[in-house]
Backbone as JSON Lines, residues from 0, in Angstrom:
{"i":0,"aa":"X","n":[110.39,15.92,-31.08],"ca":[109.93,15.46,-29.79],"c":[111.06,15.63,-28.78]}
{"i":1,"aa":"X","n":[110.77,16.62,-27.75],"ca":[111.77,16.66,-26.44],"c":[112.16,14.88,-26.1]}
{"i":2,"aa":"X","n":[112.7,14.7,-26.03],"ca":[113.21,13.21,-25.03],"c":[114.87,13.63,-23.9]}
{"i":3,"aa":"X","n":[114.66,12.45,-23.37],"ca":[115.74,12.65,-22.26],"c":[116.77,11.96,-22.88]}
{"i":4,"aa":"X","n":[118.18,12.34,-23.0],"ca":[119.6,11.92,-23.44],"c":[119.26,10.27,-23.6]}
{"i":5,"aa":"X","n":[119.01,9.8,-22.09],"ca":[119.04,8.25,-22.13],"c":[117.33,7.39,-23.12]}
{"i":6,"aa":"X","n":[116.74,8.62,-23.22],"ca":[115.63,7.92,-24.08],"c":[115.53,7.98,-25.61]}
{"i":7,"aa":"X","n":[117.19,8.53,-26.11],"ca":[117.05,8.8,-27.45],"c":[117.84,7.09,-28.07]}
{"i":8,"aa":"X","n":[118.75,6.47,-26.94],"ca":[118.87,4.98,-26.96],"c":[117.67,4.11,-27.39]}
{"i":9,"aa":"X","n":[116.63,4.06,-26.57],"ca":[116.01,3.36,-26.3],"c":[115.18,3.34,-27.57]}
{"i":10,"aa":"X","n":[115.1,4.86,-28.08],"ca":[113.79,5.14,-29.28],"c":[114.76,4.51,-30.35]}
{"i":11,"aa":"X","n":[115.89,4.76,-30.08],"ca":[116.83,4.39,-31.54],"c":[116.85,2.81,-31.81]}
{"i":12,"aa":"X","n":[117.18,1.97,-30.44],"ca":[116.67,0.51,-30.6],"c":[115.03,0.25,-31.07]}
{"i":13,"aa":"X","n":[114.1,0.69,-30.67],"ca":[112.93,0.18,-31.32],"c":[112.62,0.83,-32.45]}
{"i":14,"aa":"X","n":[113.29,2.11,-33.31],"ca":[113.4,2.39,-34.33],"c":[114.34,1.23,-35.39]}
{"i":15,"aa":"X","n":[115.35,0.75,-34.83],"ca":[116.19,-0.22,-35.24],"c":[115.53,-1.62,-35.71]}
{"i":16,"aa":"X","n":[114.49,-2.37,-34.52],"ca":[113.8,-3.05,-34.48],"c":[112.22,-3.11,-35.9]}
{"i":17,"aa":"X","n":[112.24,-1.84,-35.86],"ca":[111.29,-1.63,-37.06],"c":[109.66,-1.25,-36.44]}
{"i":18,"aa":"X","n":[109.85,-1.29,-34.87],"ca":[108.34,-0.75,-33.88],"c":[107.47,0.28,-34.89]}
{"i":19,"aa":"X","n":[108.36,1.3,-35.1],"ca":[107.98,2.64,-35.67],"c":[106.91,2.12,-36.76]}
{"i":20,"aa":"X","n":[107.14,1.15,-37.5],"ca":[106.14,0.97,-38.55],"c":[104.02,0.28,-38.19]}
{"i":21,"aa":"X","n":[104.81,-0.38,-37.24],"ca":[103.61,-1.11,-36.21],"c":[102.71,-0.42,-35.52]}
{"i":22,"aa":"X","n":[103.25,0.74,-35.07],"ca":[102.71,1.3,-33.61],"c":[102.83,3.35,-33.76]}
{"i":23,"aa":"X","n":[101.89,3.79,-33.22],"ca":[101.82,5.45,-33.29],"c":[102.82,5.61,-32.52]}
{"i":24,"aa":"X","n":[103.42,7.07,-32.8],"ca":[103.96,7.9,-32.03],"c":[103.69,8.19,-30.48]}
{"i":25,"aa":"X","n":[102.66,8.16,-30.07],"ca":[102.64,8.23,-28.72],"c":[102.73,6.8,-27.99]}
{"i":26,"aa":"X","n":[102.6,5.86,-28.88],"ca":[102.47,4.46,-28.5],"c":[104.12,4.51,-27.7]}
{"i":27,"aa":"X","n":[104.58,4.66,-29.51],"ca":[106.56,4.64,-28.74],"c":[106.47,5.07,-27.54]}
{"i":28,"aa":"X","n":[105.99,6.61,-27.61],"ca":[106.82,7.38,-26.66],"c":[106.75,6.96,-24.85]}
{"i":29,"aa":"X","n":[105.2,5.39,-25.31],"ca":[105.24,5.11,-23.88],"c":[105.87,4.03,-23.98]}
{"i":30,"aa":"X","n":[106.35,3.45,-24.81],"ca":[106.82,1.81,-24.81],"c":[108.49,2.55,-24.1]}
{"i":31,"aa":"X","n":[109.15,3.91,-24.73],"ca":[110.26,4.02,-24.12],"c":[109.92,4.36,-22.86]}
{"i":32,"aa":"X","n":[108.9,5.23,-22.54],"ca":[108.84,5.44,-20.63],"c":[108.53,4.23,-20.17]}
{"i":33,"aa":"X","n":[108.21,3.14,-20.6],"ca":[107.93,1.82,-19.75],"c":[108.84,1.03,-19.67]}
{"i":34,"aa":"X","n":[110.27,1.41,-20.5],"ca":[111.58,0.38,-20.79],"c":[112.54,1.32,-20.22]}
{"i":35,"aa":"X","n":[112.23,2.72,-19.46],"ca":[113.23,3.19,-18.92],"c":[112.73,3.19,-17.59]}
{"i":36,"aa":"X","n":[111.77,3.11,-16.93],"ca":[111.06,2.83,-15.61],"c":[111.84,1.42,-15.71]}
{"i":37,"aa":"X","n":[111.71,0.08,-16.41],"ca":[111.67,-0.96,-16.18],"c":[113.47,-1.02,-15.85]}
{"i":38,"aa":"X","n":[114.03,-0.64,-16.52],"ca":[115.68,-0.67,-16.38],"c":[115.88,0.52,-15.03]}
{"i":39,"aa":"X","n":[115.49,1.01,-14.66],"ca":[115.89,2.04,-13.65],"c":[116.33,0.99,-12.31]}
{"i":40,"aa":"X","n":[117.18,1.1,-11.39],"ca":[117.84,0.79,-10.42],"c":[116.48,1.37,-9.26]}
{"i":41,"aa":"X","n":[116.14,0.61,-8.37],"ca":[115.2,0.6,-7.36],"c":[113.92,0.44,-7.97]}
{"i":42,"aa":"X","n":[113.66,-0.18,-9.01],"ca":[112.22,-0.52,-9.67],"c":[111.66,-1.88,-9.01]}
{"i":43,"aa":"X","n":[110.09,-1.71,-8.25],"ca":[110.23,-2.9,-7.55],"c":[108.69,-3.83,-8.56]}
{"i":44,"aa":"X","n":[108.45,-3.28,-9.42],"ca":[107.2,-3.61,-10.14],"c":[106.12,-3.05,-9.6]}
{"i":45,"aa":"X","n":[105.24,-2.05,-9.18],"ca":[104.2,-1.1,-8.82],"c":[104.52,-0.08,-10.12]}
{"i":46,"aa":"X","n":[102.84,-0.12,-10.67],"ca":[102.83,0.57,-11.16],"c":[102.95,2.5,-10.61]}
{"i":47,"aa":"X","n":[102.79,2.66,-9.87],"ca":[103.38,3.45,-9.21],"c":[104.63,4.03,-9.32]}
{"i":48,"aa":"X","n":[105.66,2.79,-9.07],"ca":[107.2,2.76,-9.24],"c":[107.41,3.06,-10.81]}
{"i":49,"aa":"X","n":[106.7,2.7,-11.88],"ca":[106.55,2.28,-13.31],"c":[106.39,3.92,-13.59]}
{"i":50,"aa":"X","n":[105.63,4.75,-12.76],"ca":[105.08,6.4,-13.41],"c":[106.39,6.84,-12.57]}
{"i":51,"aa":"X","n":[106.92,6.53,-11.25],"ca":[107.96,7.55,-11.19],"c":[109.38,7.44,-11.44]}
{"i":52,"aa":"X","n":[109.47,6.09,-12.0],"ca":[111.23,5.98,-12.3],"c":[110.79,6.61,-13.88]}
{"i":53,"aa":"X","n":[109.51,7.02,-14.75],"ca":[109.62,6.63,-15.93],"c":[110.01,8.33,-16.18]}
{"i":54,"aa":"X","n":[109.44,8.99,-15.58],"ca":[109.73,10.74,-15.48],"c":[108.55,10.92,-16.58]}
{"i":55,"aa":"X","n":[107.72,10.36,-16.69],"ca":[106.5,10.56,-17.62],"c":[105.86,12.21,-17.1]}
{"i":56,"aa":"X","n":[105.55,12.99,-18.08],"ca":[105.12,14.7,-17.34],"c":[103.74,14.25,-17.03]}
{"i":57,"aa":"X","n":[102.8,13.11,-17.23],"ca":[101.21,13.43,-16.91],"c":[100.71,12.31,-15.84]}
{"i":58,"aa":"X","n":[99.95,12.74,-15.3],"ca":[99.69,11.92,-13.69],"c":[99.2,10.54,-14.33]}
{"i":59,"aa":"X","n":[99.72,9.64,-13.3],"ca":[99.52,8.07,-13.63],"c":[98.43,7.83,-14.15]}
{"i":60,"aa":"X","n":[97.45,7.98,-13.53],"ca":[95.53,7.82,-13.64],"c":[95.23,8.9,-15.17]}
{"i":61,"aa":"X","n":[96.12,9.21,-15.88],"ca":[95.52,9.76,-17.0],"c":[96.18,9.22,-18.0]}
């Protein structure tokens, strides 16, 4: 799976945590775009703000 430098942290903590056993693969892959939107600097809570700090590739509404 492509990921971004700072999202191989994030997968490695909820891999750490034991997520991986609970939850699909695409589940992760949004739990990390929703914990790197959420930590991003100018995040004001809009989901909006949530699709573009997260660098997610597919339009919000899908």
């Amino acid at each position: 799976m492509n990921r971004l430098a700072h999202h191989q942290g994030i997968h490695k903590f909820f891999t750490m945590l034991g997520l991986a056993l609970y939850f699909s693969k695409p589940v992760m892959k949004h739990l990390v775009h929703i914990v790197d939107a959420l930590t991003t600097k100018g995040f004001a809570g809009t989901l909006t703000d949530l699709h573009h700090w997260s660098f997610h590739p597919n339009h919000r509404t899908t």
